[in-house]
C-alpha angles and dihedrals in degrees: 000000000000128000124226116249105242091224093074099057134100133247118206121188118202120195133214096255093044099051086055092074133204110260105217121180095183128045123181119201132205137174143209124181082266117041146009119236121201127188121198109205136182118224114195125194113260096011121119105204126039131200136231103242094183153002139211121198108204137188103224092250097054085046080057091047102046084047090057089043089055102046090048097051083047088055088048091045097056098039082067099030107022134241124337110225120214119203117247095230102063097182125141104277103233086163118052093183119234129107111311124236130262137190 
């Protein structure tokens, strides 16, 4: 069996800031010939606009292969956890539930 030479690898850094994440509930996904766009949004209860928190700018290879990589890691997680359900109605949630707020 061969080692890898060290020299070949990689190094990723991964700030503070970065590592925190952006937590997004809703991503919205477009497409040229060259390139795949999508935009991770927040949606929050009540509220009538949303932002974009973040983009990611794609070749259309790298979209098919993001899209492989996560399926994979999904098979892997429900072969621990179990199925993820996904409602039938998969409309934007404007309305979270819960008691609403009063001033």
């Amino acid at each position: 069996m061969e080692q890898q030479n060290n020299d070949n690898q990689m190094q990723i850094e991964l700030s503070e800031e970065i590592a925190e994440g952006i937590f997004s509930n809703l991503a919205v996904i477009t497409h040229s010939n060259t390139e795949f766009v999508i935009d991770f949004i927040r949606v929050m209860p009540g509220m009538p606009k949303a932002k974009v928190k973040s983009r990611l700018i794609l070749t259309p290879e790298h979209a098919k292969r993001i899209a492989i990589a996560l399926l994979d890691n999904i098979e892997k997680y429900e072969a621990i956890n179990g199925r993820i359900k996904i409602q039938e109605d998969a409309s934007i949630p404007m309305q979270f539930g819960g008691p609403t707020a009063q001033a």
